[in-house]
PAKE-561086 format. One line per 5 residues: number of its first residue (from 1); for each residue x negated, z negated, y of C-alpha. Coordinates in pm, 1 decimal, always signed. Each point is the difference from the previous one (the first is absolute). Layout:
NUM> X Z Y | ...
END
This chain:
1> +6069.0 -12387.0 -1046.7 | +101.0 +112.4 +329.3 | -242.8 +90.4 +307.5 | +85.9 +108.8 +345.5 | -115.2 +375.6 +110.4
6> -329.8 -76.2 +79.6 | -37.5 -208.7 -316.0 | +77.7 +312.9 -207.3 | -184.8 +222.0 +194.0 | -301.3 -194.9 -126.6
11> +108.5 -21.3 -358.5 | +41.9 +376.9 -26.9 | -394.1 +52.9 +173.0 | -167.2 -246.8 -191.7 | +145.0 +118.5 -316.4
16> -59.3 +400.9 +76.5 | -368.2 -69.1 +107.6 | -107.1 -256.7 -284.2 | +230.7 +220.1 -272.2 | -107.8 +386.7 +101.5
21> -365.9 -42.8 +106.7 | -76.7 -164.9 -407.1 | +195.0 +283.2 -159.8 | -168.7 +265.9 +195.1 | -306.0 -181.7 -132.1
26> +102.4 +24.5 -348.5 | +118.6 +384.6 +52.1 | +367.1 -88.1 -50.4 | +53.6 +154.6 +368.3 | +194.7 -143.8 +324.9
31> +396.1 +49.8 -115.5 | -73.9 -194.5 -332.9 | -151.7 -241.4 +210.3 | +332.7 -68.3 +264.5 | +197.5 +10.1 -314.1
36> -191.8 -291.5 -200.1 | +50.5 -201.9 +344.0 | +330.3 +57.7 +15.0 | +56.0 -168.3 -316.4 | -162.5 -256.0 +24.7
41> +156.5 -141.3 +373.5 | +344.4 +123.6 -68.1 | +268.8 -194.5 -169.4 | -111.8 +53.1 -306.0 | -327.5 -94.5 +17.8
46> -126.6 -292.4 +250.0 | +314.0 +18.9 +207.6 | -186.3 +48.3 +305.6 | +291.3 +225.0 +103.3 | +347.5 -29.5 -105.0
51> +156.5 +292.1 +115.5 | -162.1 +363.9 -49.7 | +245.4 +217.1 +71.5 | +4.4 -81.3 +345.9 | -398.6 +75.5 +15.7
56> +78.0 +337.5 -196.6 | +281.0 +133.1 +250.1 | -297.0 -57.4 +323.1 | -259.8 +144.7 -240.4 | +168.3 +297.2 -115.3
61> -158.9 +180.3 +376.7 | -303.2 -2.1 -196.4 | +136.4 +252.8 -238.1 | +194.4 +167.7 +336.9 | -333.8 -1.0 +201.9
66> -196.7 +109.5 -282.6 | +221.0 +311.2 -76.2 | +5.3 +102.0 +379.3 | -361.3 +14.7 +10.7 | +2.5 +204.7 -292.7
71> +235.5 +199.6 +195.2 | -225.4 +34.1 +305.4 | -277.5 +176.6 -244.2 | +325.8 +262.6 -144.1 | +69.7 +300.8 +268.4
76> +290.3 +139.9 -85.0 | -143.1 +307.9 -89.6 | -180.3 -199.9 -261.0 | +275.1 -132.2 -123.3 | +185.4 +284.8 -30.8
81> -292.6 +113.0 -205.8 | +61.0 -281.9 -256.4 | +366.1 +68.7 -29.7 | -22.9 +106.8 -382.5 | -199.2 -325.6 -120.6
86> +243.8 -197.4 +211.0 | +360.6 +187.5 -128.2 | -124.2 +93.7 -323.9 | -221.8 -265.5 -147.2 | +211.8 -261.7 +161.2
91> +339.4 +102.1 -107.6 | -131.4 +109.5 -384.5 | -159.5 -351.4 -1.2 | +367.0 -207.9 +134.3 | +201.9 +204.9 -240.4
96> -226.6 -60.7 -264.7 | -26.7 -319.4 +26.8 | +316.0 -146.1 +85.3 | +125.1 +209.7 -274.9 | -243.4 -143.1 -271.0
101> +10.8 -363.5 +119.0 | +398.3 -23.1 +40.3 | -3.0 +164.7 -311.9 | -188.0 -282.2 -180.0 | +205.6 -257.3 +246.5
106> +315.7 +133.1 -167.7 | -152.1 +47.8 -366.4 | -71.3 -403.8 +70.7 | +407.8 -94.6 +71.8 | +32.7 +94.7 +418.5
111> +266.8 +164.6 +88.3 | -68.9 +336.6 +128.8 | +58.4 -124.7 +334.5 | -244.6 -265.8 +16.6 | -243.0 +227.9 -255.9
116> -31.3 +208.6 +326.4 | -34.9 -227.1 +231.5 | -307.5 -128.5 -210.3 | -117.8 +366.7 -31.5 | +13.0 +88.2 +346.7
121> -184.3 -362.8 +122.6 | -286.5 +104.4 -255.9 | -1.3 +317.9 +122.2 | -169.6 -131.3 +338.6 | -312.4 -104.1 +53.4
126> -186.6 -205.5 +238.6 | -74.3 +182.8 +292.7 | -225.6 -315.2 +140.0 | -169.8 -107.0 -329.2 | -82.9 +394.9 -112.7
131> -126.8 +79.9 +355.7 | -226.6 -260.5 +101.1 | -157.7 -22.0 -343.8 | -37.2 +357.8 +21.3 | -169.8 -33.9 +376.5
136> -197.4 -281.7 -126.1 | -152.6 +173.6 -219.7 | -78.3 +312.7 +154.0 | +249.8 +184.0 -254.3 | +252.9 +140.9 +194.4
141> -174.7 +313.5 +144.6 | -10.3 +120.2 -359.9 | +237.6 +220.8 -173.8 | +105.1 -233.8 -174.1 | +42.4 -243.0 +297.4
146> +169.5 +261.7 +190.9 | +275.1 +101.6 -270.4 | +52.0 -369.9 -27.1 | +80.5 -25.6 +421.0 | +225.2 +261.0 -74.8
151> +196.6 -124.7 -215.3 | +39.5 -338.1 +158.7 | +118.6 +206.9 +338.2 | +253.7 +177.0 -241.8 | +132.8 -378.9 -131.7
156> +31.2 -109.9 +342.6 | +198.2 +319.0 +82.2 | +234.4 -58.0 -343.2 | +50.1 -361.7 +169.5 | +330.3 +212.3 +154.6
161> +205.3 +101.8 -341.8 | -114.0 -257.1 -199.3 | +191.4 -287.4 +236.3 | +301.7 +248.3 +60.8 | -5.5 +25.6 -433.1
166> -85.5 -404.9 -46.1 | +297.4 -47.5 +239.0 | +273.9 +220.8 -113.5 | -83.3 -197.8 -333.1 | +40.1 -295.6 +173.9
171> +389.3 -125.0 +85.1 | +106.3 +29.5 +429.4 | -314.1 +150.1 +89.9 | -10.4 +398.6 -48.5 | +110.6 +15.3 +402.5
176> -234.0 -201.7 +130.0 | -267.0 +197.7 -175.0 | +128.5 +333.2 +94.1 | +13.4 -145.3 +383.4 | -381.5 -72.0 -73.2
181> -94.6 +285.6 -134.3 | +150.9 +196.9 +282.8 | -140.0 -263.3 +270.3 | -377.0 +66.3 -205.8 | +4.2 +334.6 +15.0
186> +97.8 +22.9 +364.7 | -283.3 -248.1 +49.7 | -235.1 +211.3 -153.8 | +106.0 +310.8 +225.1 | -52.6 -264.4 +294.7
191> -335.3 -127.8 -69.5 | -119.9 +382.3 -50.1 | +140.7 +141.5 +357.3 | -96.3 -320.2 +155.1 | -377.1 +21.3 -102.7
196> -29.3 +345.9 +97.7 | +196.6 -94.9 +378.4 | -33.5 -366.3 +116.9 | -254.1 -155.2 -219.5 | -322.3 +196.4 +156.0
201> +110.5 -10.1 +379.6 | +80.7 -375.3 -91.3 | -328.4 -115.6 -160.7 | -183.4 +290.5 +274.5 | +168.3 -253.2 +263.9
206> -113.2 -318.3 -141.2 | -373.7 +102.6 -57.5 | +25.8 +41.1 +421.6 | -17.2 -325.4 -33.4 | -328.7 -10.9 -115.6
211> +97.7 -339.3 -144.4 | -100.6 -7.2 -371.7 | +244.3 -298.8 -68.8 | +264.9 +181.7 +125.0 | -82.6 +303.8 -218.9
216> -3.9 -223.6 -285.8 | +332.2 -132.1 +74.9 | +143.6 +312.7 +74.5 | -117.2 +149.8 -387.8 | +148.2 -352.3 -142.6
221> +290.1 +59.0 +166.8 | +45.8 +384.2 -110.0 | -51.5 -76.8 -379.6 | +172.8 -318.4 -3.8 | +318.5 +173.3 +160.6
226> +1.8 +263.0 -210.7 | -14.3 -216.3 -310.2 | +299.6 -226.4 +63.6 | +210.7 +324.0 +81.4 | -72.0 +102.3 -345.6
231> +78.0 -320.7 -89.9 | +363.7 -14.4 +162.2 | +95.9 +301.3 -165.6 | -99.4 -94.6 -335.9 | -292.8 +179.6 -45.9
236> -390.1 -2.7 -42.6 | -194.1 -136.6 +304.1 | -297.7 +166.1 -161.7 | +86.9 +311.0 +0.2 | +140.2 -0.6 +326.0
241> -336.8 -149.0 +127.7 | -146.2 +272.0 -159.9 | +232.8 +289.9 +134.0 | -121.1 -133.8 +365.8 | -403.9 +14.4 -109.8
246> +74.7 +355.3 -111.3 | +132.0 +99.3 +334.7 | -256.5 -160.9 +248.3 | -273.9 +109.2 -313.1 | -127.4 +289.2 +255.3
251> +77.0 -178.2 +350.2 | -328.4 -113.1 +175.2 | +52.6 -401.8 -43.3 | +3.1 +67.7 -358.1 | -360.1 -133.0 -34.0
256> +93.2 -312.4 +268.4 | +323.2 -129.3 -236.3 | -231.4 +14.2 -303.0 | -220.9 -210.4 +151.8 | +252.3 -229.3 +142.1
261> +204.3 -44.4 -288.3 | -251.5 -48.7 -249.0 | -87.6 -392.2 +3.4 | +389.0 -110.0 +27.8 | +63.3 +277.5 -359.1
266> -263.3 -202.2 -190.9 | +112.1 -318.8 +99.4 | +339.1 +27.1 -77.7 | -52.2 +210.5 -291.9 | -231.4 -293.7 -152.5
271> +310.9 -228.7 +113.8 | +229.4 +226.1 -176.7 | -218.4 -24.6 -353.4 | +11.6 -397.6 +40.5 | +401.6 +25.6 +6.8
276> +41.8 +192.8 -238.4 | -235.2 -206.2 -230.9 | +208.1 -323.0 +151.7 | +306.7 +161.0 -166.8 | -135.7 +16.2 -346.1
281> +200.8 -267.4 -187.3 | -231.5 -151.2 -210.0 | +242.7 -214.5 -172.4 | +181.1 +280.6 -155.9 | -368.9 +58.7 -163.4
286> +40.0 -317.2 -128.0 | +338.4 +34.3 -100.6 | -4.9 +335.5 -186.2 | -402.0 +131.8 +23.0 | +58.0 +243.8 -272.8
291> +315.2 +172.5 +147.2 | -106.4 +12.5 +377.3 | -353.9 +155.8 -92.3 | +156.5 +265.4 -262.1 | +254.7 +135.7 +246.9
296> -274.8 -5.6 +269.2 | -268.2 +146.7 -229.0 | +292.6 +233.1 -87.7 | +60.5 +155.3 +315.6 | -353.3 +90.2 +47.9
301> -67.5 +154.1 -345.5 | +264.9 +195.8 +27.2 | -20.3 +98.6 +335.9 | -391.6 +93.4 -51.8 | +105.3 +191.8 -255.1
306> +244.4 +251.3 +180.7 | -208.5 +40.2 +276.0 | -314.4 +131.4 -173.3 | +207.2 +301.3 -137.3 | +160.1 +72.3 +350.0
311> -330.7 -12.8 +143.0 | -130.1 +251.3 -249.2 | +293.1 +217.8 +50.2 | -57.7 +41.6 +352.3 | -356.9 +81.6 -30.2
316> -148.1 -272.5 +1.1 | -187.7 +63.5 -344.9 | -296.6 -259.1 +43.5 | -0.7 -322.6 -220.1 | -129.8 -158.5 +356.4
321> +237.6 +122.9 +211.0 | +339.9 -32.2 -192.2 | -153.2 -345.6 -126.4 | -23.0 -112.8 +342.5 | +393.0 +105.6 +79.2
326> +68.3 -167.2 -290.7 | -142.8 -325.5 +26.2 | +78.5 -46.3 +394.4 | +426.2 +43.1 -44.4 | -20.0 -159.9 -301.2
331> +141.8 -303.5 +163.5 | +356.0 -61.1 +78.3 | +25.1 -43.3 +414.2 | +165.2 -239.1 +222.8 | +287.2 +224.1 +36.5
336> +116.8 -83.0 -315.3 | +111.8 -309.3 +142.8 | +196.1 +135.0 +276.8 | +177.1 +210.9 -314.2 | +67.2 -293.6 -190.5
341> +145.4 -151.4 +324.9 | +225.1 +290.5 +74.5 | +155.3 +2.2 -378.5 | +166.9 -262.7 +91.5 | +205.3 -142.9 -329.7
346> -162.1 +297.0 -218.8 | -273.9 -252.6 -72.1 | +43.1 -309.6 -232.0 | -202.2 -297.8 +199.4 | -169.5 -48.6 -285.3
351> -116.9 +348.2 -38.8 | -98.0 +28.5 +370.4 | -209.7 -293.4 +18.9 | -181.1 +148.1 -290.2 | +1.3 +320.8 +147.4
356> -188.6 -174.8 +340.2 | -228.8 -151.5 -184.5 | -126.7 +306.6 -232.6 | -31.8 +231.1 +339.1 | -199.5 -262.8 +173.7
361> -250.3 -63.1 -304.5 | +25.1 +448.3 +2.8 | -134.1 -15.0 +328.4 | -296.2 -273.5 -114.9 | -139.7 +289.9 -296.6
366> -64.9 +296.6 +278.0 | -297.7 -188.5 +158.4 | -156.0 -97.0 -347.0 | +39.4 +386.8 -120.1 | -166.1 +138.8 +290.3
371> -208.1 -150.2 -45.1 | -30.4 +57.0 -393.0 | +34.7 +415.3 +146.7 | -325.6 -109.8 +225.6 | -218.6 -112.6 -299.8
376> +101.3 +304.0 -205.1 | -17.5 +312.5 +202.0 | -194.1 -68.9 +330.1 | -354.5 -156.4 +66.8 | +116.8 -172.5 +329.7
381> +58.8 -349.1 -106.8 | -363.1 +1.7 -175.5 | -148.7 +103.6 +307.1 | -90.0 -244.5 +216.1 | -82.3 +105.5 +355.7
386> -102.7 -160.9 +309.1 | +286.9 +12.2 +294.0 | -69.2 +118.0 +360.9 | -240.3 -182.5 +212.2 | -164.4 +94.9 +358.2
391> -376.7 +112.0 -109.9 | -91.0 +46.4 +379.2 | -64.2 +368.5 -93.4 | +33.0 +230.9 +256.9 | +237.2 +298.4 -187.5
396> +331.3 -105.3 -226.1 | +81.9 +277.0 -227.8 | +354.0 -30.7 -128.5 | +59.9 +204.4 -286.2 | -362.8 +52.5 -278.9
401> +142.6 +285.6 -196.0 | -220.5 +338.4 -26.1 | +52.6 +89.1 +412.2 | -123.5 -405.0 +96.0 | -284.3 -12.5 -230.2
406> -184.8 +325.4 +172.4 | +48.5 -187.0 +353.8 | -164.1 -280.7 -134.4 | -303.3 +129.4 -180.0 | -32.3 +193.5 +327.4
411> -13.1 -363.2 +202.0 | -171.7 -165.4 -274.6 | -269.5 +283.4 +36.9 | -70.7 -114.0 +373.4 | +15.4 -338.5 -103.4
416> +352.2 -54.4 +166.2 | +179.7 -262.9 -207.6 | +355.9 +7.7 -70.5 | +288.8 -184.1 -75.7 | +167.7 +179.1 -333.5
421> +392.5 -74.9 -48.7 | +214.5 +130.5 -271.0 | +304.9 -76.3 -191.2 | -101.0 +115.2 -322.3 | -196.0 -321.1 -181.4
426> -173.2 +189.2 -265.8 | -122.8 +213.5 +271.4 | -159.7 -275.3 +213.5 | -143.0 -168.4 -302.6 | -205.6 +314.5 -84.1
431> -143.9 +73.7 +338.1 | -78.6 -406.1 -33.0 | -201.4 +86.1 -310.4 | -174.1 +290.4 +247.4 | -72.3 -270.6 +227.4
436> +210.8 +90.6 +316.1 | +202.5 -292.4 +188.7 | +379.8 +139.9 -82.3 | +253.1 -215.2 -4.6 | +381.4 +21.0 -205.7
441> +306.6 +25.5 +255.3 | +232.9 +224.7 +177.9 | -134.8 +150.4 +261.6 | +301.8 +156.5 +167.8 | +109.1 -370.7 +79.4
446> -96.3 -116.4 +371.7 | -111.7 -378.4 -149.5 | -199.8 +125.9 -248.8 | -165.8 +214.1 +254.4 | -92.9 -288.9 +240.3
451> -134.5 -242.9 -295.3 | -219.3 +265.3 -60.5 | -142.6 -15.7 +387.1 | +168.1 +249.1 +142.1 | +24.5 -152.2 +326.6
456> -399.7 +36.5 +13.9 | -79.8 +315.1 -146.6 | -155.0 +328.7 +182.8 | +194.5 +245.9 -218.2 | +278.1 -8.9 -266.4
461> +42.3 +292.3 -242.6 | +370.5 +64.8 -179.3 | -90.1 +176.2 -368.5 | +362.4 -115.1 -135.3 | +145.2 +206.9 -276.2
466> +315.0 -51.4 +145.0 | +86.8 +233.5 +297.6 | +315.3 -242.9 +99.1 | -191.9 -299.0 -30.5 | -341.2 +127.6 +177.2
471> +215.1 +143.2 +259.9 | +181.7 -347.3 +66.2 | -343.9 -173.0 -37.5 | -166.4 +200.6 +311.9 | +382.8 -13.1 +222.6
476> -52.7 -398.2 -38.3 | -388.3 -33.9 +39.2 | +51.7 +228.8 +291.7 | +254.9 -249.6 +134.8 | -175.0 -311.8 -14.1
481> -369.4 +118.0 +35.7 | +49.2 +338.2 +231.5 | -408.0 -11.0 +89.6 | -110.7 +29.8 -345.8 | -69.5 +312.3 -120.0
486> +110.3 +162.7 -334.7 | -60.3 +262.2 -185.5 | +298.3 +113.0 -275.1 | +31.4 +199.5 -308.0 | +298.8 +213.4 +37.0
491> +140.1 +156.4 -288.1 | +174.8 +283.9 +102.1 | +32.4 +196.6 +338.8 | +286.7 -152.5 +72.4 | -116.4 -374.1 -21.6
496> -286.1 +173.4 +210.7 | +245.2 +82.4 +293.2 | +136.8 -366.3 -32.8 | -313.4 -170.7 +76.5 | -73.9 +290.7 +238.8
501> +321.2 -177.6 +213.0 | -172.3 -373.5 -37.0 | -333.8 +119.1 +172.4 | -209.9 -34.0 -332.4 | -251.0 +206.7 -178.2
506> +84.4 +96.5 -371.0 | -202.0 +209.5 -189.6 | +222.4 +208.8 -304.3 | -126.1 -102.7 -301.8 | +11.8 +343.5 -176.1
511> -106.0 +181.4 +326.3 | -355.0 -49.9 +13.7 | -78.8 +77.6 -403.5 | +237.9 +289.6 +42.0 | -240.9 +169.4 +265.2
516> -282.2 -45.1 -197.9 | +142.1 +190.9 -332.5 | +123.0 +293.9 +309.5 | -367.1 -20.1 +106.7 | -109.3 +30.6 -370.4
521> +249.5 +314.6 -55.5 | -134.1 +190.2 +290.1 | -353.1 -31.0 -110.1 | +99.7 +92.9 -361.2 | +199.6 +279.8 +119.1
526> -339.7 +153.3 +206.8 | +4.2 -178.2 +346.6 | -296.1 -125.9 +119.5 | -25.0 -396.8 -15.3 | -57.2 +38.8 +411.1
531> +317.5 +161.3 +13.3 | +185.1 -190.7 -222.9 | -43.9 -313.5 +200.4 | +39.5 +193.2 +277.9 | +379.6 +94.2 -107.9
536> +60.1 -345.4 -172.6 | -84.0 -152.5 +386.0 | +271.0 +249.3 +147.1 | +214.6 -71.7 -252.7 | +26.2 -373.9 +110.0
541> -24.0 +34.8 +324.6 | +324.5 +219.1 +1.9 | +182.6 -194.0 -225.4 | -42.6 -330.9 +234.9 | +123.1 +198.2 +303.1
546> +315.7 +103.4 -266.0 | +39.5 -311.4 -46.2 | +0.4 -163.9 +322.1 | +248.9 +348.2 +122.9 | +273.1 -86.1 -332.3
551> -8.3 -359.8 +13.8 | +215.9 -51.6 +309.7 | +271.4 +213.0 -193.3 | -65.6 -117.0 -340.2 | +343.2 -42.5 -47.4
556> +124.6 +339.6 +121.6 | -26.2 +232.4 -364.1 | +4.4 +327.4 +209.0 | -208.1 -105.3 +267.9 | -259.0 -98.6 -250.9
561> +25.7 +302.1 -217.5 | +58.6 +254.3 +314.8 | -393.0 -225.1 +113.5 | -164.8 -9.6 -352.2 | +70.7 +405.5 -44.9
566> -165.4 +63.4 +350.2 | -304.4 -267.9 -81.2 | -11.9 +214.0 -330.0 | -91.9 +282.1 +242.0 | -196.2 -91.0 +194.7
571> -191.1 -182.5 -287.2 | -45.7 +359.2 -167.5 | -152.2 +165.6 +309.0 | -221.4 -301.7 +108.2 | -131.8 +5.5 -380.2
576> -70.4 +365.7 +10.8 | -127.3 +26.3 +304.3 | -263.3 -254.9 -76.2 | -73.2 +89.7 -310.6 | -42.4 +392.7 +147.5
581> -210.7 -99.7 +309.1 | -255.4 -243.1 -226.0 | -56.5 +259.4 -269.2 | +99.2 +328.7 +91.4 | -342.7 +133.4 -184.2
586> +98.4 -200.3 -331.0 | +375.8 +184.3 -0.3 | -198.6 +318.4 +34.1 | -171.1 -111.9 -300.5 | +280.1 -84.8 -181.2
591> +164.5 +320.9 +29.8 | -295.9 +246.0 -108.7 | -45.1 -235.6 -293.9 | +402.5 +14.7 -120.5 | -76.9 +448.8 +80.8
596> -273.9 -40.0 -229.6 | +187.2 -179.9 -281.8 | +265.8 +279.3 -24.0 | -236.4 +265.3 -10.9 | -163.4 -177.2 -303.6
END
C-alpha cells in the first residue's frame, strides 16, 4: 500500500509512539521498540510501507547527527588521549575478527575472496544500534562504554581500506576507489582546517542574528554538508560528522548546537531503527528459519567471544566491563551492507540475501542483551525513580554526591527546602528512603534544569562530578537566566579561573577541608589555636589575591610560574611575620624548652 508524504509521515509516528512507549514499559528499552515497529509496517509485515530503503538513506542523519554530538563532548586533546583504545583495541578486534569469521566462511565452501568480504562486513558493528542503547541506558560513560566508542570510531576510520580492499577484489573498480580514497582523505584535511578557520567566525556571524531559527538552520546545514561530502567520496558520513564535533568541541556555541541539534538526532535516529526493522525480510524466516537465525546467532557468538579477550588484554580485566564491550559490538552493523554492495559479483545472490537478513536480525539481539548485561551486573533497571518535576523550592542542587549533600543539610537545617537532582538512580533512591525530595536526571542539561523550576528559583548550586559538564551547566544557565545566582564546585584551580571569567562564585572542593587539616598541623606542631586561625585566614586571603593576579595569564607557563614563585614569597614572610608578631613570648618559650632538652 502506497501513501503520499504526509501519509507516511503518520505511519512512521503512530507506530514509534504506540511501539517504543510499551517496550520501555516492559524494560525491553526504546531501539527494540523502533525495531519491532519497523517490522511490523514494512513490507514484510502489514505493508504499510513498501519501500524502506528509501526511509533508511533520509534516516541514516540520525546516526550522522548522533555521532557529531558525540563529537561536540570529544576535545581533541581528549581524543588524543584515547588514541590507544581507539588504534589498538580497534585494529586487534578487525583483524581478529575478519580473520576468524572469513576463516569459517572459507572452511564452509567461499572462496577466499568472498570469505573476506564476509569477514570484513562482520567485522563492523553498528555504530547507531551500539550507541544509543548504550546512551539509553546510561552505559556509555563506563569503561566499558568508553572502550566500546572507541572502537566504533576506529571501524568508521577502517571504512577507508576496507572499500579500497572490497574493490580491488571487485572487477573495473580498484580506480575509482583509489580516486575516493584520495578525495576522503583530502576531505578529512578540509573539514579539520575549515573548523578551526571559517566554521567559528561563520556560526559567530549567524548568532548576530540573534535569530534562534536561523542558528538552527545554520547547525543543520553544517552537519548535513559535511555528511554528503563524505558521502561523495565514498566514505563514512559519521565519522566525518564526528571529525567536525571534535573541532568546534571547545568553541563557545558548543553548548548552543547541542541544544539545537538534539530533538531532530532522536527523531531521526528512532526513524532510522523503524527502517532498518522495515528491511528485515521476514519471508526468508519463513523460508529457511533455521539457517537465517544460525548464521545470525553465529556472528554474535563468535564475535562476543573475541571481544571479551581483547578487552581483557587491554586492561580491561573486569567481568563488567569487558562484558559490556562484548555484548554492545556483538552485532554485525549496517555497514556490512554497503560491503556486500561494493563486492559486487564476489557474492552469490543467494548468499547475500542471506547475508542481509542474518545482519539485520544481529542488530535485533544487542537491545535484548543489554539489557540481559542490565539485569546481571547493575541495579539500575530495578530501581525505579521518580523523574524531574518543579517542587516550587526555592534552591536546585544539581549534583547530590558527598560536596551537595553538606549544602543541603546546611539548608535543610534552616528549614530551606531544596530541589535534589542527580544522575545516579541508586543514589536518589537512597536519599528518597532519608526522606529528601531528589529527583533522577542530568543535571548538566538546560531542559532538565527548567522542569525542575529553574526559571523560579532564588539560588542554584552546581555539585557535578564532572568538571566539563558542571562547567557547561553554569556557561548555559548563565546564558539564559544571567540574574540568578550560583554558586559552583570547582574541582581544580584551573576550573576555578574558568568560572572566575563567567562572573560566578565557586568554592574548590578540596580547598576548604585542606585548611582545616593546615589549621590542625599548626596546633599539633605547638601554635596556639588563636594563631593558627590567625595564619589559616592569611593564608586564604593571599591565595584569592594569587588567584585573581594568575588568572588573566593562566595560559602563559612562565608568567604563572615567574607569579606563583613570588606569591610563594611573599606567602613565607606574611606567615612569619604573623605568626612572630601574635606570639613572640610563645617562640621564646619554645626555644628555652628545645635548650633544655639537649642539656638533658
Amino acid at each position: 500500500m502506497e501513501t503520499n508524504f504526509l501519509g507516511q509521515a503518520l505511519i512512521y509516528l503512530a507506530a514509534g509512539v504506540l511501539a517504543v512507549p510499551l517496550f520501555k514499559r516492559f524494560g525491553l528499552g526504546s531501539v527494540l521498540g523502533y525495531l519491532a515497529a519497523g517490522m511490523v509496517i514494512g513490507p514484510w509485515g502489514l505493508r504499510l510501507i513498501g519501500h524502506p530503503e528509501t526511509v533508511l538513506h533520509f534516516a541514516e542523519f540520525g546516526v550522522v547527527l548522533l555521532l557529531f554530538l558525540i563529537g561536540l563532548e570529544l576535545e581533541p586533546g581528549r581524543l588524543w588521549a584515547m588514541r590507544r583504545p581507539i588504534l589498538g583495541m580497534g585494529s586487534v578486534q578487525v583483524v581478529a575478527t575478519t580473520a576468524a569469521i572469513g576463516a569459517i566462511a572459507w572452511l564452509l565452501g567461499a572462496t577466499p575472496a568472498a570469505a573476506f568480504v564476509i569477514g570484513a562486513a562482520a567485522a563492523m558493528s553498528s555504530t547507531a544500534i551500539a550507541l544509543a542503547s548504550l546512551q539509553e541506558k546510561n552505559l556509555l560513560v563506563t569503561p566499558g562504554g568508553q572502550a566500546s566508542f572507541s572502537v566504533l570510531l576506529f571501524q568508521d576510520l577502517a571504512v577507508i581500506p576496507l572499500l579500497l580492499t572490497v574493490g580491488l577484489l571487485s572487477e573495473g573498480k580498484a580506480a575509482l576507489e583509489w580516486q575516493a580514497i584520495l578525495t576522503g582523505v583530502g576531505l578529512i584535511l578540509a573539514i579539520i582546517a575549515g573548523g578551526r578557520f571559517l566554521l567559528r567566525p561563520a556560526l559567530r556571524f549567524i548568532a548576530t542574528t540573534r535569530l534562534r531559527e536561523v542558528f538552527v538552520a545554520a547547525a543543520l546545514l553544517l552537519v548535513i554538508g559535511i555528511a554528503l561530502l563524505m558521502e561523495a567520496a565514498g566514505l563514512s558520513m559519521a565519522l566525518g560528522a564526528f571529525l567536525a564535533g571534535v573541532v568546534l568541541a571547545d568553541s563557545e556555541y558548543r553548548e548552543e548546537l547541542e541544544i539545537d541539534i538534539e530533538p531532530f538526532k532522536g527523531l531521526l535516529l528512532g526513524l532510522f531503527f523503524i527502517a532498518i526493522g522495515m528491511s528485515v525480510d521476514l519471508g526468508l524466516f519463513v523460508r529457511s528459519p533455521l539457517t537465517v537465525l544460525g548464521v545470525a546467532f553465529g556472528f554474535v557468538l563468535l564475535k562476543a567471544a573475541i571481544l571479551f579477550p581483547v578487552a581483557n588484554l587491554f586492561g580491561y580485566c573486569g567481568r563488567a566491563d569487558a562484558g559490556l564491550f562484548a555484548l554492545a559490538l556483538s552485532q554485525v552493523g549496517e555497514f556490512a551492507f554497503v560491503l556486500f554492495a561494493a563486492a559486487g559479483s564476489v557474492l552469490p545472490p543467494t548468499t547475500l540475501t542471506l547475508l542481509n537478513a542474518a545482519v539485520a536480525v544481529s542488530m535485533l539481539t544487542t537491545p535484548l542483551l543489554l539489557l540481559l548485561y542490565e539485569k546481571l551486573f547493575t541495579r539500575s533497571a530495578a530501581v525505579e525513580v521518580p523523574s524531574v518535576v518543579d517542587d516550587g523550592n526555592p534552591v536546585i542542587i544539581a549534583g547530590f554526591g558527598r560536596f551537595g549533600q553538606v549544602v543541603s543539610r546546611v539548608l535543610n537545617g534552616l528549614r530551606v527546602s531544596a530541589t535534589l537532582i542527580d544522575h545516579d538512580p541508586n543514589q536518589v533512591e537512597l536519599v528518597r528512603r532519608f526522606g529528601s525530595p531528589a529527583y533522577y536526571g542530568d543535571a548538566s542539561r538546560i531542559d532538565v534544569l527548567e522542569r525542575a523550576g529553574i526559571s523560579r528559583a532564588r539560588l542554584l548550586v552546581v555539585a557535578i562530578d564532572d568538571a566539563e559538564a558542571a562547567l557547561r551547566t553554569v556557561k548555559q544557565v548563565r546564558r539564559r537566566y544571567p540574574l540568578l545566582p550560583i554558586i559552583v564546585r570547582a574541582h581544580s584551580r584551573s576550573d576555578a579561573y574558568e568560572y572566575m571569567d563567567i562572573g560566578v562564585p565557586a568554592v574548590r572542593e578540596m580547598f576548604g577541608s585542606a585548611l582545616d587539616a593546615a589549621e590542625l598541623a599548626l596546633r599539633s606542631l605547638g601554635h596556639g589555636p588563636v594563631a593558627a586561625r590567625r595564619a589559616i585566614t592569611q593564608f586564604r586571603r593571599h591565595d584569592e589575591e594569587l588567584m585573581e593576579l594568575q588568572a588573566p595569564h593562566r595560559g602563559e607557563v612562565k608568567q604563572l610560574i615567574a607569579l606563583n614563585q613570588q606569591g610563594r614569597r611573599d606567602l613565607e614572610k606574611l606567615l612569619t611575620a604573623e605568626i612572630h608578631e601574635r606570639n613572640p613570648r610563645r617562640d621564646e618559650e619554645r626555644r628555652e624548652r628545645e635548650v633544655g632538652a639537649e642539656r638533658l
